[in-house]
C-alpha positions as CSV (number, residue, x, y, z in Angstrom):
1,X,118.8,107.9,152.2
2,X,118.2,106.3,155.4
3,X,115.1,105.3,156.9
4,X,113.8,108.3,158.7
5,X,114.1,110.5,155.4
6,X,112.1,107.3,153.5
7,X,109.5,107.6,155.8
8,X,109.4,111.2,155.9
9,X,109.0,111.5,152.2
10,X,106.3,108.1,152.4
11,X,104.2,110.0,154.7
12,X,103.6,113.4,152.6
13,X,103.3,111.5,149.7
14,X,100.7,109.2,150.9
15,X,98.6,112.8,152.6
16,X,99.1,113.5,148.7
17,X,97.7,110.6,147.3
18,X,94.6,110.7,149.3
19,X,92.9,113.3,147.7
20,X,90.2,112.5,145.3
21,X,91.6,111.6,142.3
22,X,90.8,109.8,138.7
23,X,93.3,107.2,137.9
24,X,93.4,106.4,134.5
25,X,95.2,102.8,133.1
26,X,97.7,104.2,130.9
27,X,99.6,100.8,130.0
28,X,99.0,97.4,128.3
29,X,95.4,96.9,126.4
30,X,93.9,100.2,127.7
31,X,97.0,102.0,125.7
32,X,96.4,100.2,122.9
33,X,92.3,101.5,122.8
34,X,93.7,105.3,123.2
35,X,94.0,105.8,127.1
36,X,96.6,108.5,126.9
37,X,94.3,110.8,124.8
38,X,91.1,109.7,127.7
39,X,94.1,110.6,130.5
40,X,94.5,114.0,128.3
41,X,90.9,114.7,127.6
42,X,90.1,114.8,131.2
43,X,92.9,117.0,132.4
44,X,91.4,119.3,130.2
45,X,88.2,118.9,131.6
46,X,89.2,119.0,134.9
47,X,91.7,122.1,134.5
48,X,88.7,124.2,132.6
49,X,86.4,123.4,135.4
50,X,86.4,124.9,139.3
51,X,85.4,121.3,140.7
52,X,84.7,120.9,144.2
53,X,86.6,119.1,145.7
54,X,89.4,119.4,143.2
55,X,90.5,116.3,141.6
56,X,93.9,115.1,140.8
57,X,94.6,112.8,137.6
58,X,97.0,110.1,137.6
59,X,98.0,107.8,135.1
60,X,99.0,104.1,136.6
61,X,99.5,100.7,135.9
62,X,97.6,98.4,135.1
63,X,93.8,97.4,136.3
64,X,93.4,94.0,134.9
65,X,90.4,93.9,133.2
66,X,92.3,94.9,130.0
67,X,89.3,94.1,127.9
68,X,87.3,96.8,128.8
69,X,89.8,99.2,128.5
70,X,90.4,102.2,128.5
71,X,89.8,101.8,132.4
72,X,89.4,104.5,134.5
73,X,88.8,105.0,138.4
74,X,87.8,107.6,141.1
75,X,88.9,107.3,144.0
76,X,88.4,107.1,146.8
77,X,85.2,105.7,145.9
78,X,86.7,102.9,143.9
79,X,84.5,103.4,141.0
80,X,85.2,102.0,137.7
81,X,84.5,103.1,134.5
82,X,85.3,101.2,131.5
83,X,85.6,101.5,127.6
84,X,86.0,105.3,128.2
85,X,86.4,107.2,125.1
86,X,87.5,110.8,124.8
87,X,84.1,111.7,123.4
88,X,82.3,110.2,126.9
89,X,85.0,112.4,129.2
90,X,82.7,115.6,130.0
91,X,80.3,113.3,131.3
92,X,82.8,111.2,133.6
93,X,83.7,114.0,134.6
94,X,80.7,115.1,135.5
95,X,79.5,111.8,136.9
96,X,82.8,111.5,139.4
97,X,82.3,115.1,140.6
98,X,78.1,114.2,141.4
99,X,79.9,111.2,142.8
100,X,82.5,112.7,145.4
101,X,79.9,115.2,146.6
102,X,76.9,113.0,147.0
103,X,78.9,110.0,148.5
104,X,76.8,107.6,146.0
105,X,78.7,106.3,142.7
106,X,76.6,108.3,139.6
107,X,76.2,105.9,136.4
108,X,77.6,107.1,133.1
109,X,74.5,108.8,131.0
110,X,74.4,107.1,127.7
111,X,75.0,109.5,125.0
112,X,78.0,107.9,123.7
113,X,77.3,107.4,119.7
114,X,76.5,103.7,118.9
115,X,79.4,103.6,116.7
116,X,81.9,104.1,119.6
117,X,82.5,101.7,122.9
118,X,79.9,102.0,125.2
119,X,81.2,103.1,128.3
120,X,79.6,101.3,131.5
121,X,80.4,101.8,135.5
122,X,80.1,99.5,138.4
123,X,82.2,98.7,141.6
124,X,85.0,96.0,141.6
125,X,84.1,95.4,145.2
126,X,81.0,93.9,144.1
127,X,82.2,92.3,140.7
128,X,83.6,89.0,140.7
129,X,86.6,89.1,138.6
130,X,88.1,91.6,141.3
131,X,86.4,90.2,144.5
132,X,88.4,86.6,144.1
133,X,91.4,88.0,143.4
134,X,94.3,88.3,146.3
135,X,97.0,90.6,144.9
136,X,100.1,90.6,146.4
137,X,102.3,90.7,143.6
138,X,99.6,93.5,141.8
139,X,98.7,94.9,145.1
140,X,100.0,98.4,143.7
141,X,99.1,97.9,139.8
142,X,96.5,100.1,139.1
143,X,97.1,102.3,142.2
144,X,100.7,104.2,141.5
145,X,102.2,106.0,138.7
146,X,104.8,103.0,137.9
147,X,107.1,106.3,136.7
148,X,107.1,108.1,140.4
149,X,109.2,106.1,143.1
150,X,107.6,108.4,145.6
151,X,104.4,106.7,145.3
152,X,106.0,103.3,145.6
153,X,107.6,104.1,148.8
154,X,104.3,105.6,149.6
155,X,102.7,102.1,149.8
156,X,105.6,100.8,151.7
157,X,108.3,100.5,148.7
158,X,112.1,99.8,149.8
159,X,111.0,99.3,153.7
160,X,111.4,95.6,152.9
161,X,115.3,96.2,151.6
162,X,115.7,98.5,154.7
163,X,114.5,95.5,156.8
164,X,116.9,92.7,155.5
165,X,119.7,94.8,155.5
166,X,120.0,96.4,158.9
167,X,117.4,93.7,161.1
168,X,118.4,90.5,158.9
169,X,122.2,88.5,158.4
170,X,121.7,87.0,154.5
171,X,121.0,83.3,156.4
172,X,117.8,84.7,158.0
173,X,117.0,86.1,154.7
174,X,117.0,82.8,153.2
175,X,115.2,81.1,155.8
176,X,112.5,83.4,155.8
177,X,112.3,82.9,151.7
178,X,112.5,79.2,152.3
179,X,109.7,79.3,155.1
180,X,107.5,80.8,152.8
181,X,107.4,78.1,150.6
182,X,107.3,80.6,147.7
183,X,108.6,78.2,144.5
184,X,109.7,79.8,141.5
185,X,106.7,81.4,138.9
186,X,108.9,80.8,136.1
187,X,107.0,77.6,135.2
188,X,109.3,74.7,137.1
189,X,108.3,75.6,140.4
190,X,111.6,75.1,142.5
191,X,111.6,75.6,145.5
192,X,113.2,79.5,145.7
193,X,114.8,79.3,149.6
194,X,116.9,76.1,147.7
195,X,117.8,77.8,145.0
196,X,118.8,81.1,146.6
197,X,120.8,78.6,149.9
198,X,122.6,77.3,146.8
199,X,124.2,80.5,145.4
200,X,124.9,81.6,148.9
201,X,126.8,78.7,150.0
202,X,129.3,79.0,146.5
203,X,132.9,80.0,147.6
204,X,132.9,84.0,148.5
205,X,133.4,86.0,145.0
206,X,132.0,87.4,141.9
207,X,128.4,86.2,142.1
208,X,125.2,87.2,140.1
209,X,121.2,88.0,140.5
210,X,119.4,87.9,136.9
211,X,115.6,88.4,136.6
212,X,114.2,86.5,133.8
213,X,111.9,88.9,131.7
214,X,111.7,86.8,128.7
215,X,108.2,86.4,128.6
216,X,107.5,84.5,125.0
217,X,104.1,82.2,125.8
218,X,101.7,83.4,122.8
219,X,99.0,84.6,125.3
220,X,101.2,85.4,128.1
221,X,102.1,89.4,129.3
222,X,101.8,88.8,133.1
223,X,105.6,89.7,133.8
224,X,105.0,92.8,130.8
225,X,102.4,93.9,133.2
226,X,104.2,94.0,136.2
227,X,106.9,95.4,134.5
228,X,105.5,98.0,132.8
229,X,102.7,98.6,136.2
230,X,105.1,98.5,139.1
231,X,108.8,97.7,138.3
232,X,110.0,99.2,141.6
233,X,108.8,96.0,143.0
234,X,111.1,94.0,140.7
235,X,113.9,96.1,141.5
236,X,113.4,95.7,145.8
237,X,113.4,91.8,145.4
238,X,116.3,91.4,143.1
239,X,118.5,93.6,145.6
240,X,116.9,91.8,148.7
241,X,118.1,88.7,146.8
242,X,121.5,90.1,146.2
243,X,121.9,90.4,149.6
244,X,121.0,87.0,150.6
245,X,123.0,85.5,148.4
246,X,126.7,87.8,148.5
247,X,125.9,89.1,144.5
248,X,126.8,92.5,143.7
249,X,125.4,92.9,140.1
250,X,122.3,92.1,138.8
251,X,120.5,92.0,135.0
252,X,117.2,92.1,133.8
253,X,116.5,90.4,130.8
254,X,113.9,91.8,128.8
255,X,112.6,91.4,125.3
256,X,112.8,94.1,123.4
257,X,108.9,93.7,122.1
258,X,107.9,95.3,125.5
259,X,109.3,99.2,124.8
260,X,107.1,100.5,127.3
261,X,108.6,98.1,130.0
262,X,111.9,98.9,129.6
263,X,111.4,102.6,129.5
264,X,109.6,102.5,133.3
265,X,112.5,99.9,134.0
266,X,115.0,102.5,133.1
267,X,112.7,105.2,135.3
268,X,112.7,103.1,137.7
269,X,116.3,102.5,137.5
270,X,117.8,105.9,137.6
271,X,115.5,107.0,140.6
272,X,116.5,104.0,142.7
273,X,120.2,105.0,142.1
274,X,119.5,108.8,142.9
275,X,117.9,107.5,146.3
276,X,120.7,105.4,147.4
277,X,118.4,102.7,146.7
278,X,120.6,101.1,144.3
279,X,124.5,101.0,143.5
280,X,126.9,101.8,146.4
281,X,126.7,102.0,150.0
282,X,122.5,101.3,150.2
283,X,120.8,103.0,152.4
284,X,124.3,104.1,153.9
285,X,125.0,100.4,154.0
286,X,127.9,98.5,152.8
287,X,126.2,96.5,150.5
288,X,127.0,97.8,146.6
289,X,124.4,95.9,144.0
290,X,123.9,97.4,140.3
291,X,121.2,96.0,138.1
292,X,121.7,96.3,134.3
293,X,118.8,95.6,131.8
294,X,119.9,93.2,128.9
295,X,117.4,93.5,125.7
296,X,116.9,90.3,124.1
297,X,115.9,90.0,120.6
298,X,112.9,88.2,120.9
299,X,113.9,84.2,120.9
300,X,111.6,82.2,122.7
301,X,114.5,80.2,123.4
302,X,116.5,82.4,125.2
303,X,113.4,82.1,128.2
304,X,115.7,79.2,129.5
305,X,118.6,79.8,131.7
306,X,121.3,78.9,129.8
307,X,120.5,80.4,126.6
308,X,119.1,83.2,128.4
309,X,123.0,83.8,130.3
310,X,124.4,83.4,126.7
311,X,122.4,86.1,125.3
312,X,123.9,88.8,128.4
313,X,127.3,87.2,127.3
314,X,127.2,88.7,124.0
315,X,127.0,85.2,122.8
316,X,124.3,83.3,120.1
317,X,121.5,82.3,122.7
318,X,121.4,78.4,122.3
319,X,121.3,76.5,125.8
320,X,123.8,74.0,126.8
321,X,123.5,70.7,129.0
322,X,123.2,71.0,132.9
323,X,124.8,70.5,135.4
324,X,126.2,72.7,136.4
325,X,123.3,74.3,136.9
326,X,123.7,78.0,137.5
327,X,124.0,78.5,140.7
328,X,127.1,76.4,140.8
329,X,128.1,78.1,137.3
330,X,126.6,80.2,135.7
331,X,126.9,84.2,134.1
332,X,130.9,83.6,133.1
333,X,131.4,80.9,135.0
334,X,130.3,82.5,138.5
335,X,128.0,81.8,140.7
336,X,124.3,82.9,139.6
337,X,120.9,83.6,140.9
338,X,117.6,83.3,138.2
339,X,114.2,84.2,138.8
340,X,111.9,85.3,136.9
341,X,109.6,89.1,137.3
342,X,106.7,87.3,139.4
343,X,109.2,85.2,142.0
344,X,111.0,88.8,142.5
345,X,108.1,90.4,143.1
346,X,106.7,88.4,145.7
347,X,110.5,88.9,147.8
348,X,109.3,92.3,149.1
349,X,106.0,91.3,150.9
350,X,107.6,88.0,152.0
351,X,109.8,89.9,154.0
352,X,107.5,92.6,155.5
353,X,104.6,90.8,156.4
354,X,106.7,87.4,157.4
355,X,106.9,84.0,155.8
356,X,104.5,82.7,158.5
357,X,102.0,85.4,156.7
358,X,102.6,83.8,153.2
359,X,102.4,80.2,153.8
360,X,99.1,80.2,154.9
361,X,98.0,81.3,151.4
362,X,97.5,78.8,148.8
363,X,97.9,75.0,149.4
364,X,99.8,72.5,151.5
365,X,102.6,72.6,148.5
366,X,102.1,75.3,146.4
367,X,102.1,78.6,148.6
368,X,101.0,82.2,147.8
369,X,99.3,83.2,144.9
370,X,100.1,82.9,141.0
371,X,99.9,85.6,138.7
372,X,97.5,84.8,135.1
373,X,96.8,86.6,131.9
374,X,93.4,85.2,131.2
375,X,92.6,85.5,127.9
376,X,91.0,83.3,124.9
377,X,87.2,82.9,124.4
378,X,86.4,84.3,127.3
379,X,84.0,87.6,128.8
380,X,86.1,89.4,130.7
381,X,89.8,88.6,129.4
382,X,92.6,90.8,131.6
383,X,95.3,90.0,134.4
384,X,94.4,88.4,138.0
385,X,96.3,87.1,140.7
386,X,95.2,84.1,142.7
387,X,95.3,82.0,145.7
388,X,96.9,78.7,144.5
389,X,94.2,76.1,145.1
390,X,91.3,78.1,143.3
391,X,89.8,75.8,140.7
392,X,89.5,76.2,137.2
393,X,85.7,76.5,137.3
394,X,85.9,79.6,139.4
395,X,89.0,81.6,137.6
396,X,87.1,80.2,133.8
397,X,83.0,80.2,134.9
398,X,82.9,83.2,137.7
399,X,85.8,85.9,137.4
400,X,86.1,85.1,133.6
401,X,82.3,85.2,132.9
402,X,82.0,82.1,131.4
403,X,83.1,81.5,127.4
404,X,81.6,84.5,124.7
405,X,79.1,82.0,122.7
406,X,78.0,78.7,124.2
407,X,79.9,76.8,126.4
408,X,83.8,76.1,127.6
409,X,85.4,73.3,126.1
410,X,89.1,73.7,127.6
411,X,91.6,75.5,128.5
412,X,94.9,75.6,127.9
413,X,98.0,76.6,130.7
414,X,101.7,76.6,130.4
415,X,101.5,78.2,127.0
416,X,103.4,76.2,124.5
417,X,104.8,73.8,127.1
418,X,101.6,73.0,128.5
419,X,98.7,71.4,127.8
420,X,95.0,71.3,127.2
421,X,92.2,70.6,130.7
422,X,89.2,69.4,129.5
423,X,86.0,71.0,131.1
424,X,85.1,68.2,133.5
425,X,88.2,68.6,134.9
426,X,87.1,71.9,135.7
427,X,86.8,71.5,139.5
428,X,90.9,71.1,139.7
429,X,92.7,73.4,142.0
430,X,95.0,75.5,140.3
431,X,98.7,74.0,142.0
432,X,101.7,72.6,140.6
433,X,100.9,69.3,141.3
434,X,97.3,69.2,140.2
435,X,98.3,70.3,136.9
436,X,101.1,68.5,136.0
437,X,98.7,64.9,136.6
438,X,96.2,66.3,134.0
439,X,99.3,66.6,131.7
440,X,99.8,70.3,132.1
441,X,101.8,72.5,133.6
442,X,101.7,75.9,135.9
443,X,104.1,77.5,133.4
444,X,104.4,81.4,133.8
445,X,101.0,81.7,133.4
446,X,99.2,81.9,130.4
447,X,96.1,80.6,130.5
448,X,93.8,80.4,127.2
449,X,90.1,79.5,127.7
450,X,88.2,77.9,124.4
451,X,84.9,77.2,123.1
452,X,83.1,74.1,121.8
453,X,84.0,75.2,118.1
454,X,87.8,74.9,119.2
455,X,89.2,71.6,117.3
456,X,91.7,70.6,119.6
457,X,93.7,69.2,116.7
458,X,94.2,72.5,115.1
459,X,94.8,74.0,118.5
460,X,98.1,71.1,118.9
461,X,98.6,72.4,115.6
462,X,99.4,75.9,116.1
463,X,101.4,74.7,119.3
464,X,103.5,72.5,117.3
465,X,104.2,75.0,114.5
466,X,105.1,77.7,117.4
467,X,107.8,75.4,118.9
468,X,108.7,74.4,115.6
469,X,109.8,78.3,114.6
470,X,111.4,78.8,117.6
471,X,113.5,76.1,118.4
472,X,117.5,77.0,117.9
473,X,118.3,74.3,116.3
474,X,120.9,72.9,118.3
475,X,119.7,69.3,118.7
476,X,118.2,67.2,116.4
477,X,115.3,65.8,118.1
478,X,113.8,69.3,118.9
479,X,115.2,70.6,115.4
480,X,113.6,67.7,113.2
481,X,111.1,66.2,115.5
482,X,109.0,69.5,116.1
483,X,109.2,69.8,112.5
484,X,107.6,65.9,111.6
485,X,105.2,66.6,114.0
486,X,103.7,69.4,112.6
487,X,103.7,67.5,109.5
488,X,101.9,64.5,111.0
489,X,99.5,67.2,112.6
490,X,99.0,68.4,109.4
491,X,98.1,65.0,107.8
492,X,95.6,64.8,110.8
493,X,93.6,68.2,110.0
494,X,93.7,67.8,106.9
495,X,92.3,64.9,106.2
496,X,95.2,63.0,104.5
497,X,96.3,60.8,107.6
498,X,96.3,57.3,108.3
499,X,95.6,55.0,110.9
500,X,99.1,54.3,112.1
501,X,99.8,58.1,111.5
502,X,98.6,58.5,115.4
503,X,100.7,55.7,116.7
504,X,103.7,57.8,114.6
505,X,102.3,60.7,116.0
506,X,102.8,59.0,119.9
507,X,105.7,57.3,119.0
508,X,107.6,60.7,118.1
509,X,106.3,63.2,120.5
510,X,108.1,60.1,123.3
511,X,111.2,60.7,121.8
512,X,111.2,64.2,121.4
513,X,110.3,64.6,125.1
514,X,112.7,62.2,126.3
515,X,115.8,63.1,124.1
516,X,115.7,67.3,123.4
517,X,118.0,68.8,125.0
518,X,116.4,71.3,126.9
519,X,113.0,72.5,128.3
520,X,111.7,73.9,124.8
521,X,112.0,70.8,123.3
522,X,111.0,68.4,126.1
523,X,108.2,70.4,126.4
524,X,106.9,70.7,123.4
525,X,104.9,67.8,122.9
526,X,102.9,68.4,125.7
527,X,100.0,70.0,123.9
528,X,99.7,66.9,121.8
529,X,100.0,64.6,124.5
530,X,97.3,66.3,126.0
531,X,94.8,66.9,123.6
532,X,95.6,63.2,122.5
533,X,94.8,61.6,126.1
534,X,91.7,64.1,126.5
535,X,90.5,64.5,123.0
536,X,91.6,61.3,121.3
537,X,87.9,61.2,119.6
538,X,88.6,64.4,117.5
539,X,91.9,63.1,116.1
540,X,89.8,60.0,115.5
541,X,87.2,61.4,113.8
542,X,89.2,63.5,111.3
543,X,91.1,60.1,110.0
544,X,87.3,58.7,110.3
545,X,86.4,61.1,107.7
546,X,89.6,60.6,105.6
547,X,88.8,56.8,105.3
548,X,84.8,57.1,104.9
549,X,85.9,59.2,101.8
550,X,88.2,56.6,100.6
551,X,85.8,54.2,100.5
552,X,83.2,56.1,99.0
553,X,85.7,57.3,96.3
554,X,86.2,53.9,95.5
C-alpha cells in the first residue's frame, strides 16, 4: 500500500461512514448487559422497516459511560441512549427515525416494564462526564468498528506511520516524542523521548518494542478498553516506535482474562499485515517490523518489566534486579523498548498533529491527557480521558456525579500501589507530582471513589491481602512482610490489636518498601501509609474500642 491507495480507500470509507447510522457499544460493560442481542434486535428492526433515510448499524468500541450500558448512539445527531434493552428497540428505533427527519433529538417513550432498565436519552454535548473529557487516546472509541481497519484509516489511521517513515530520520522521531513531554502511562512516568533515545543509541542489532498489556489493578480496564475499542491505534505506535528506535519485532503482552481483546488484537493484526502495514517492506519501505501477541496467565507480577520479558521467554515470570535496565538489556539480552497500551497510543497523534500541539495540554510537567477507569461509589462509573491538571473535585463531584448515598470520603489511584486522597484534598490537580506528595501515585489509572461508610482500615485491608496473593515469592520481604501485614491489619479490624501493633504496623511497611525487590513489593505499602497519615483516627479508634472493652471486661 502506499499513500495515495490509503487515502483513496480513507476517503470512500469516510463518504460511507457519514450516513446516518446507530452505533451500538458492543464491548466491555455494555456486553456484559446483553448489547450484541440490542445490536441484533435493531438490525431486525431496521431491515423489516423502509426507513427514510436508511440507517446503517454499527457495532464499536467503547463509549465510556459503561454503567449505563448497553449504550447506543445515532448519529449524526450524537444522541445517546442508554440502558437499552431488546424489549425498548422498536421504539428507538422509532425515536432515531422521528429524530433524523425532524432534526430535534425525540426522547425514548416509557413503556419499558418496571422490571427491566429504564432506558433514558440525552446529548453528551451537554452532559458533563463527556463535555470535560479531551480524548486523544479514545478519540476513535465509540466511533469505529475496532474489527474494520478501513474505518481506522478512515479517521486518519496509519497516516502517522506513513509520516515518520518517508518525512522523518528515527532522530527526528525521537525528538518530536521527547518534545512532547509525553511520560510513560504505565504508572512511573518516565520520560518516553529518554527511554526510546536510550534503545536507539544501543550498538546496531537485534532490538525489541514490547507493549505492556498486563493490566492487573483490581478496578483498572483502561488499556482492556483501548484494546478491545481501537487496537489499530496500538499497533501504529508500536511500529512508529520500531522505527525510532532500529527494532524489528515487536510483542504484545496480554493477559489472557481479556478474550475479547486479543481476538480484535489478532483482527487487527492480520489486516495490518494484508495492507503492508505490518511485516516487510512497509508501505513499500525498507523497514520490516512483526508484532507478536504473548498471552500471560494472569500474574499481577508479571505487570513489571522484568518478569513481564521472562514470561515472552518461556521462562517462570519472577523479576530480577536492575540495571541493566532494558533498554540496555533486555528480551534475550538485546536491546528493548517497553511501554505500555496508553503510551503507544498517544505515539500516532503526537506525530500528526506535532509535539508543539501536545505539550500545550496538561501541566508544566505532566503533558497530555491520562486515561481513567472511574469506578467505586460513584453515579456515573465508565472510562474518561483527561487533561492532566484537572482536579479531583471535578473528575469525582462533576463528570462522576458525585458518590451514590451521601457524601465522598476518598479516593483511591494507583490501584494496589497507590494510595488513598482524602476529600479535602479534593482540589489537587490530577499530575504526577501532585499525587505522589499526597502519598499516591498516577499508576495506570485506576481510580476508585468511596463513601463515608468506607473504613479505610478494611479498605488497606483488602490492598494488603491483594499484594499478599500475588507476590512471586522471590524475596522475602515482599513474600513474608505483605503476609505480617495483613495479619497486623487484621488485628486492627478486628478488634484484637494493641497499641504498639501500629508502631509494628509503620515499622514494617518501612522495611518492606525500602528492601522488596521490585515495584510490587515497594509498592505495596503504600495503601497503608496512606490511609495511616490521612486516616490515622479510624485505626485509632478500632484499638480504642479493643481497649474500652478490656477494661470493661475486667
Amino acid at each position: 500500500m502506499d499513500l495515495q491507495e490509503l487515502q483513496t480507500l480513507a476517503k470512500r470509507e469516510q463518504e460511507i461512514l457519514s450516513a446516518p447510522c446507530i452505533r451500538c457499544c458492543t464491548v466491555g460493560g455494555c456486553l456484559s448487559a446483553n448489547a450484541l442481542e440490542v445490536k441484533k434486535q435493531i438490525e431486525v428492526a431496521i431491515s423489516t422497516q423502509a426507513l427514510t433515510p436508511p440507517i446503517q448499524v454499527r457495532g464499536v468500541g467503547c463509549m465510556g459511560l459503561c454503567s449505563r450500558g448497553p449504550l447506543v448512539r445515532l448519529d449524526p445527531s450524537g444522541i445517546l441512549y442508554d440502558q437499552v434493552t431488546a424489549e425498548s428497540v422498536p421504539e428507538l428505533v422509532h425515536a432515531c427515525q422521528e429524530t433524523l427527519q425532524s432534526n430535534l433529538p425525540k426522547e425514548l417513550p416509557n413503556n419499558t416494564p418496571l422490571s427491566l432498565p429504564q432506558p433514558s436519552s440525552y446529548q453528551p454535548r451537554h452532559h458533563p462526564f463527556f463535555t470535560l473529557q479531551h480524548p486523544i487516546v479514545l478519540e476513535n472509541s465509540g466511533h469505529i468498528d475496532p474489527k474494520e481497519i478501513k474505518e481506522y484509516m478512515a479517521n486518519k489511521g496509519y497516516i502517522a506511520l506513513y509520516q515518520a517513515l518517508y518525512d522523518m530520520t528515527p532522530s527526528e522521531v525521537i525528538d518530536q516524542i521527547t518534545q512532547s513531554g509525553l511520560r510513560g502511562r504505565g504508572g512511573g512516568g518516565y520520560p518516553t523521548g529518554l527511554k526510546w533515545s536510550t534503545v536507539a543509541k544501543m550498538p546496531p542489532g537485534q532490538k525489541y518494542v514490547i507493549c505492556n498489556g498486563d493490566e492487573g489493578d483490581p478496578g483498572a480496564f483502561m488499556d482492556r478498553s483501548v484494546l478491545e475499542s481501537d487496537p489499530h491505534r496500538v499497533l501504529e505506535g508500536m511500529a512508529i516506535a520500531a522505527y525510532a528506535v532500529g527494532a524489528n519485532q515487536g510483542y504484545i503482552y496480554i493477559r489472557g482474562e481479556y478474550p475479547l481483546a486479543i481476538n480484535h488484537l489478532e483482527t487487527a493484526l492480520r489486516q495490518a499485515r494484508k495492507q503492508g502495514l505490518l511485516g516487510s517492506q512497509i508501505f513499500e519501505s525498507p523497514f520490516d517490523f512483526r508484532i507478536d501477541i504473548r498471552i500471560g496467565a494472569g500474574a499481577f507480577v508479571c505487570g513489571e518489566e522484568t518478569a513481564l520479558m521472562a514470561s515472552i521467554e518461556g521462562k517462570r515470570g519472577l523479576p530480577h534486579p536492575r540495571p541493566p535496565y532494558p533498554a540496555e538489556s533486555g528480551l534475550w539480552g538485546c536491546p528493548t523498548l517497553i511501554n505500555n497500551v496508553e503510551t503507544f497510543a498517544n505515539i500516532a497523534p503526537i506525530i500528526r498533529n506535532g509535539a508543539e500541539w501536545f505539550a500545550g495540554i496538561g501541566t508544566d510537567k505532566s503533558k497530555g491527557t491520562k486515561v481513567f477507569s472511574l469506578a467505586g461509589k460513584i453515579q456515573n462509573t465508565g472510562l474518561i480521558e483527561v487533561p492532566m491538571g484537572t482536579s479531583l473535585r471535578q473528575i469525582v463531584e462533576q463528570m462522576g456525579g458525585g458518590v451514590l448515598d451521601g457524601s465522598a470520603k476518598a479516593v483511591q489511584t494507583g490501584g494496589p500501589s497507590g494510595g488513598c486522597i482524602p476529600v479535602h484534598a479534593f482540589d489537587t490537580p490530577v499530575d504526577y507530582e501532585s499525587l505522589t506528595r499526597l502519598g499516591s501515585i498516577m499508576g495506570s489509572g485506576g481510580m476508585i471513589v468511596m463513601d463515608q461508610a468506607t473504613n479505610m482500615v478494611d479498605v488497606a485491608r483488602f490492598f494488603m491481602e491483594f499484594c499478599m496473593e500475588e507476590s512471586c515469592g522471590k524475596c522475602v520481604p515482599c513474600r513474608a512482610g505483605t503476609v505480617q501485614l495483613h495479619q497486623l491489619l487484621t488485628k486492627i479490624c478486628e478488634g484484637k490489636a494493641r497499641t504498639d501493633d501500629l508502631e509494628s504496623l509503620n515499622q514494617l511497611c518501612e522495611m518492606v518498601k525500602d528492601t522488596s525487590l521490585c515495584g510490587l513489593g515497594k509498592s505495596a505499602p503504600n495503601p497503608i501509609l496512606s490511609t495511616l497519615h490521612f486516616f490515622k483516627d479510624e485505626y485509632l479508634e478500632l484499638m480504642h474500642n479493643k481497649a474500652s472493652d478490656d477494661h470493661h471486661s475486667s
